[in-house]
C-alpha beads as a LAMMPS data file, in Angstrom:
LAMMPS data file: protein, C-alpha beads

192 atoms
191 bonds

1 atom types
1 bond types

-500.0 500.0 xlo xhi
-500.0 500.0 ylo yhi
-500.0 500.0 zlo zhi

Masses

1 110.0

Atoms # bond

1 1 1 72.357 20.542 238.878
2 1 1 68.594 20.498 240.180
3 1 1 67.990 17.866 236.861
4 1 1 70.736 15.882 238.345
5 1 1 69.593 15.676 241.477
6 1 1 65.998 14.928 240.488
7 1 1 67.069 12.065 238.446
8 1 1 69.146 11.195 241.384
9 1 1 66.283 11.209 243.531
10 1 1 64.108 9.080 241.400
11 1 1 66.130 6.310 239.723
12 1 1 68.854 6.336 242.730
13 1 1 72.588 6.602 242.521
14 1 1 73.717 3.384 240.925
15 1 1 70.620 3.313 238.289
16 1 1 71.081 6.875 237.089
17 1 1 72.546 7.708 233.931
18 1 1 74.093 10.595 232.276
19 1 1 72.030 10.024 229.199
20 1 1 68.993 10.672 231.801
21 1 1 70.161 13.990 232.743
22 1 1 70.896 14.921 229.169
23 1 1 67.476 14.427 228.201
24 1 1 65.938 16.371 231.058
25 1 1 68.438 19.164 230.352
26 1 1 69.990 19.325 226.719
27 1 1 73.778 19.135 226.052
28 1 1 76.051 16.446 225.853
29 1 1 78.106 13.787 227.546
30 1 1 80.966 16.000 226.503
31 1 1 79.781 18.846 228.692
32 1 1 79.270 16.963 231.603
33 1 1 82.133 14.895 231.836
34 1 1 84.425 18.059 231.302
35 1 1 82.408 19.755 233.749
36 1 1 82.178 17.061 236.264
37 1 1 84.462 14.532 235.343
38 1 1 81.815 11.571 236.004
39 1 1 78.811 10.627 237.446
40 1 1 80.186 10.785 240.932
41 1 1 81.474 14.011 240.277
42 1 1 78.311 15.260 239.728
43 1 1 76.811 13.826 242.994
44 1 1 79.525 15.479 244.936
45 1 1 79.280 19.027 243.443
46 1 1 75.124 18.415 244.166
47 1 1 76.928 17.797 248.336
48 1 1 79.393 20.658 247.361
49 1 1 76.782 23.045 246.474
50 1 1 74.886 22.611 249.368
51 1 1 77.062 22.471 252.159
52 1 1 78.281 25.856 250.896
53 1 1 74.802 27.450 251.347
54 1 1 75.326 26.943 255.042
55 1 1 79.072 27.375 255.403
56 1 1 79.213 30.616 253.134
57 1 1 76.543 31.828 255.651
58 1 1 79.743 32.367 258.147
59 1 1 82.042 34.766 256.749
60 1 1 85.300 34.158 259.125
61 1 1 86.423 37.536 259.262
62 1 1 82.506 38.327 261.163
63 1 1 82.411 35.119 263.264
64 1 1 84.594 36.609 266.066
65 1 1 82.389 40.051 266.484
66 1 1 79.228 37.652 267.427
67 1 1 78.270 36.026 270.469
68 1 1 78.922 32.348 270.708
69 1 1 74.446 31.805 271.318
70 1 1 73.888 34.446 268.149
71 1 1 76.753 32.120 265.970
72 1 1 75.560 28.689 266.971
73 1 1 71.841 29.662 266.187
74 1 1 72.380 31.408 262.920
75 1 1 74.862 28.136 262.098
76 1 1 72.066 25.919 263.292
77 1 1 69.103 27.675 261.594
78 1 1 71.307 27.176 258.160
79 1 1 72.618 23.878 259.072
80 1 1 68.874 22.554 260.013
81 1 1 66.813 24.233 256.283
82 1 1 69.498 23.072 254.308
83 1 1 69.263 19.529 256.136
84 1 1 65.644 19.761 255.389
85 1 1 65.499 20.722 252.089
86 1 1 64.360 18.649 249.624
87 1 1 67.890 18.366 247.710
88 1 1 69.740 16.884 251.114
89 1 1 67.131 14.822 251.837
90 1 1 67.555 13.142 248.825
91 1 1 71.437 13.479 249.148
92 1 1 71.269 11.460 252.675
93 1 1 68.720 8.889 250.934
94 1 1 70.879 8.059 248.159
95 1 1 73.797 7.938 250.565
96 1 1 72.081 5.670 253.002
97 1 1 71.072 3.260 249.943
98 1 1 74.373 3.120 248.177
99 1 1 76.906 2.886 250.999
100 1 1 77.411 -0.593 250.546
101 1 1 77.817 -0.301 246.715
102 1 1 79.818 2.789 246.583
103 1 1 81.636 3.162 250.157
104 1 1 84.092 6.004 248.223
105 1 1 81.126 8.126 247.490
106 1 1 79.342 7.866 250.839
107 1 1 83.136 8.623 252.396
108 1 1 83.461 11.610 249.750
109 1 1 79.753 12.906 251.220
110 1 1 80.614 13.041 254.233
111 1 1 83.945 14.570 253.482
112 1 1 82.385 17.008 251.705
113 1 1 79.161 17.347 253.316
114 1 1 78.675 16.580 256.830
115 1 1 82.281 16.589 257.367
116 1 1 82.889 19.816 256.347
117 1 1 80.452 21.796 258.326
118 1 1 81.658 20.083 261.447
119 1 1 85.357 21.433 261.149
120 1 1 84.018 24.635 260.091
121 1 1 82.092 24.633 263.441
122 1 1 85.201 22.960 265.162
123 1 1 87.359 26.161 264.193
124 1 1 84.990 28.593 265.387
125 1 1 84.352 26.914 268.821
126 1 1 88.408 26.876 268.732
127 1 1 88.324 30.054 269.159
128 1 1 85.171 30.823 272.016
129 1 1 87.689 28.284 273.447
130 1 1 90.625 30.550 273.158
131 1 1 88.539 33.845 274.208
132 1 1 87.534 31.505 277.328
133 1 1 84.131 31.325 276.461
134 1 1 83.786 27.670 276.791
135 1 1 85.828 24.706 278.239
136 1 1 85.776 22.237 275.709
137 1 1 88.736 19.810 275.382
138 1 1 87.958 18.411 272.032
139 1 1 85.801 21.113 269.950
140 1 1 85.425 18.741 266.996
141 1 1 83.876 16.353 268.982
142 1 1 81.994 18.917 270.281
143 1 1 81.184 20.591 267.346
144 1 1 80.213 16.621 266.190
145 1 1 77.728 16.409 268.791
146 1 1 76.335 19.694 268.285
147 1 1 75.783 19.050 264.655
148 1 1 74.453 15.778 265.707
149 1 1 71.895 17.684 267.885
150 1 1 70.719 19.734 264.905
151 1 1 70.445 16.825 263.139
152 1 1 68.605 14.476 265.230
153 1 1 65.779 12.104 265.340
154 1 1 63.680 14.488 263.514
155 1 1 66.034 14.901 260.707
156 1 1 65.967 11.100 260.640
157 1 1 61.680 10.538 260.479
158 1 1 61.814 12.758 257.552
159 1 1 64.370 10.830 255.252
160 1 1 62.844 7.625 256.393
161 1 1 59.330 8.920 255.393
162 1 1 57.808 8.622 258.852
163 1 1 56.986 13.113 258.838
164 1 1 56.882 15.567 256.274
165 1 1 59.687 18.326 256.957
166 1 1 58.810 20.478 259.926
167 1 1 57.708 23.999 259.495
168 1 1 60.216 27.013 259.959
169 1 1 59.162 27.459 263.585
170 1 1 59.238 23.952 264.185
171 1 1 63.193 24.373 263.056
172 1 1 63.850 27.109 265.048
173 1 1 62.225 25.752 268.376
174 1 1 64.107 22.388 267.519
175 1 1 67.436 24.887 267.608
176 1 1 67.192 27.121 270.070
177 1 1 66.858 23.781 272.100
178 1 1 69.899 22.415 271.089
179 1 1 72.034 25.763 271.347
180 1 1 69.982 25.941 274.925
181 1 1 71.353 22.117 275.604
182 1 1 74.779 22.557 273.992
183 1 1 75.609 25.775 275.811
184 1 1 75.056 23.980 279.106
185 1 1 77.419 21.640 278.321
186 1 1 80.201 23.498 277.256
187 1 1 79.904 27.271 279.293
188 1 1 82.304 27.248 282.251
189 1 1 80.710 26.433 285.525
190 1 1 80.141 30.434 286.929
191 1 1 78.235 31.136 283.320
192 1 1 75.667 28.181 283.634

Bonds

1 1 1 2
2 1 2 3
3 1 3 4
4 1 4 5
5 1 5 6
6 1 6 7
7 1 7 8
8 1 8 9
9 1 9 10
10 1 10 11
11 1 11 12
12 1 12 13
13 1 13 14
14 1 14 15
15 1 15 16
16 1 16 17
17 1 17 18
18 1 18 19
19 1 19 20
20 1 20 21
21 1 21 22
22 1 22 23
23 1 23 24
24 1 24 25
25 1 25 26
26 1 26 27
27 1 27 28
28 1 28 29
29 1 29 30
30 1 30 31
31 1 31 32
32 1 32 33
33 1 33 34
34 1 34 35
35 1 35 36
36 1 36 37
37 1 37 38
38 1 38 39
39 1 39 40
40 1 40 41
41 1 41 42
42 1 42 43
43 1 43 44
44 1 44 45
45 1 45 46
46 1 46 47
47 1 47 48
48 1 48 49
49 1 49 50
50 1 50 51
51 1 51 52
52 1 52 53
53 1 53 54
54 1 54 55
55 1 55 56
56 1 56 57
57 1 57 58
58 1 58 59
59 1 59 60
60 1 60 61
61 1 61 62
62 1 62 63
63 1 63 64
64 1 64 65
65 1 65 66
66 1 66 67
67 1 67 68
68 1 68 69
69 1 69 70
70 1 70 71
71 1 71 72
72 1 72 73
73 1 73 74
74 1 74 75
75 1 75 76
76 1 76 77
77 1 77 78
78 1 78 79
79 1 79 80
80 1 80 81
81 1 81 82
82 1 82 83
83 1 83 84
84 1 84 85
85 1 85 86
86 1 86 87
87 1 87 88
88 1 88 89
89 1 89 90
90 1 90 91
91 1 91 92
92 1 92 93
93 1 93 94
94 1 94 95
95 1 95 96
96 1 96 97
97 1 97 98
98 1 98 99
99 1 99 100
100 1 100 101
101 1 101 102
102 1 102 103
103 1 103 104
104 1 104 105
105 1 105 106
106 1 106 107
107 1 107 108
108 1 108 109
109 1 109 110
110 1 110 111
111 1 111 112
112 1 112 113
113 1 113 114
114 1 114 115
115 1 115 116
116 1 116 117
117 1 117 118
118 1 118 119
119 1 119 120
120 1 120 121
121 1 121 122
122 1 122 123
123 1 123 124
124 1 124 125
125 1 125 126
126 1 126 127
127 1 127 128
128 1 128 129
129 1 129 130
130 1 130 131
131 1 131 132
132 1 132 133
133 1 133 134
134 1 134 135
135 1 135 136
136 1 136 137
137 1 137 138
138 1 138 139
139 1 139 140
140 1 140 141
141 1 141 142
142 1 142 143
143 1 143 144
144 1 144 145
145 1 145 146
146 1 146 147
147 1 147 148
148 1 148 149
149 1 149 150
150 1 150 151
151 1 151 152
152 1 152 153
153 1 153 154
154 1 154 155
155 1 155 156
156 1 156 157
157 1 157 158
158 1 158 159
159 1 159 160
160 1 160 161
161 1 161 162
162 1 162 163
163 1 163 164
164 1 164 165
165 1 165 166
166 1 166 167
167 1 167 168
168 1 168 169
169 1 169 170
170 1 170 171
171 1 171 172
172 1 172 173
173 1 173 174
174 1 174 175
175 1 175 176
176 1 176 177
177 1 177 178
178 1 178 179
179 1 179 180
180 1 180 181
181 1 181 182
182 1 182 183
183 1 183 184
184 1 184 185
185 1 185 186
186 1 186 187
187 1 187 188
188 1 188 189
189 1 189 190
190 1 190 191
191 1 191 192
C-alpha cells in the first residue's frame, strides 16, 4: 500500500500504472488485481485504510460512557493527524486533480473517506441528541460542519502547498477551537 500511494503521489492517478508499483514492490499483476481488483481498487483501499485509523479510534460500545467535549476532541485530534498526514494529503491532491477525469472515484472517496467519518460522527451526535445533550435538528449536517471545522482553511494551505503541516500543538489548539465553537452551537441554551 505505502508503494502505491507513493507512486500515486508522484505520477498522479490517471498516469500511474500497475507495472510502476510492481517494480517498487515485487509481485505480479496477478496479485494485485486479485487483491484489489484494479487500479481504482487500490486507490480506494489506500482511502479505506485511512479513514479506518480514525474511525476504529471510536469503539461504539465506549462512545456513550464519554462526555460529548472528551468524544469530539479525541474524534477531532484523529480526524485532524490523519487529515494531515502525508498519505491523505496526497489522497485529497489526487482527488482534487482527477475529479473531472474520474468523477466515480472522487464520488467513491468521499464515500469512503470523508463520507464515512461524517455518518460515523452523525450517529454518535444522534445519540448526545437523544441523552439531551444537544439540540441539533439535523446531526449529519451538523456533524458535516463540524468535520468541516476540523478541516478548514488550514487543511486547505497545506494540500495547495501554501504551509507545511502544522505541528501537533498547532492541531490540537486548531481543535479544541472548533469543539469550543461547535459546542456553542449545538448545547441547549441553560448549558452555554
Amino acid at each position: 500500500m505505502q508503494a502505491a500511494a507513493e507512486v500515486f503521489f508522484e505520477q498522479g492517478y490517471a498516469a500511474t500504472k500497475i507495472d510502476a508499483i510492481i517494480d517498487r514492490v515485487g509481485g505480479s499483476k496477478r496479485t494485485i488485481y486479485n487483491e484489489f481488483g484494479n487500479k481504482e481498487g487500490l486507490f480506494l483501499a489506500l482511502v479505506v485504510e485511512n479513514v479506518d485509523k480514525v474511525l476504529s479510534a471510536f469503539p461504539i460500545g465506549e462512545i456513550g460512557t464519554r462526555e460529548l467535549r472528551e468524544t469530539l476532541t479525541a474524534f477531532g485530534q484523529h480526524l485532524m493527524a490523519v487529515y494531515m498526514s502525508h498519505t491523505l494529503l496526497g489522497i485529497y491532491r489526487i482527488a482534487i486533480t482527477e475529479a473531472n477525469r474520474f468523477p466515480e472515484l472522487v464520488k467513491s472517496f468521499y464515500e469512503q473517506g470523508p463520507g464515512r467519518a461524517t455518518s460515523q460522527l452523525a450517529g454518535i451526535l444522534e445519540d448526545a441528541r437523544n441523552r439531551e445533550e444537544i439540540r441539533a435538528d439535523d446531526c449529519e449536517r451538523a456533524a458535516g460542519h463540524f468535520v468541516g471545522m476540523i478541516r478548514g482553511n488550514l487543511h486547505l494551505q497545506v494540500v495547495l502547498g501554501l504551509r507545511p503541516p502544522p505541528s501537533g500543538e498547532e492541531m490540537q489548539q486548531e481543535v479544541v477551537f472548533a469543539v469550543e465553537a461547535f459546542l456553542r452551537g449545538v448545547l441547549p441554551s441553560s448549558d452555554k
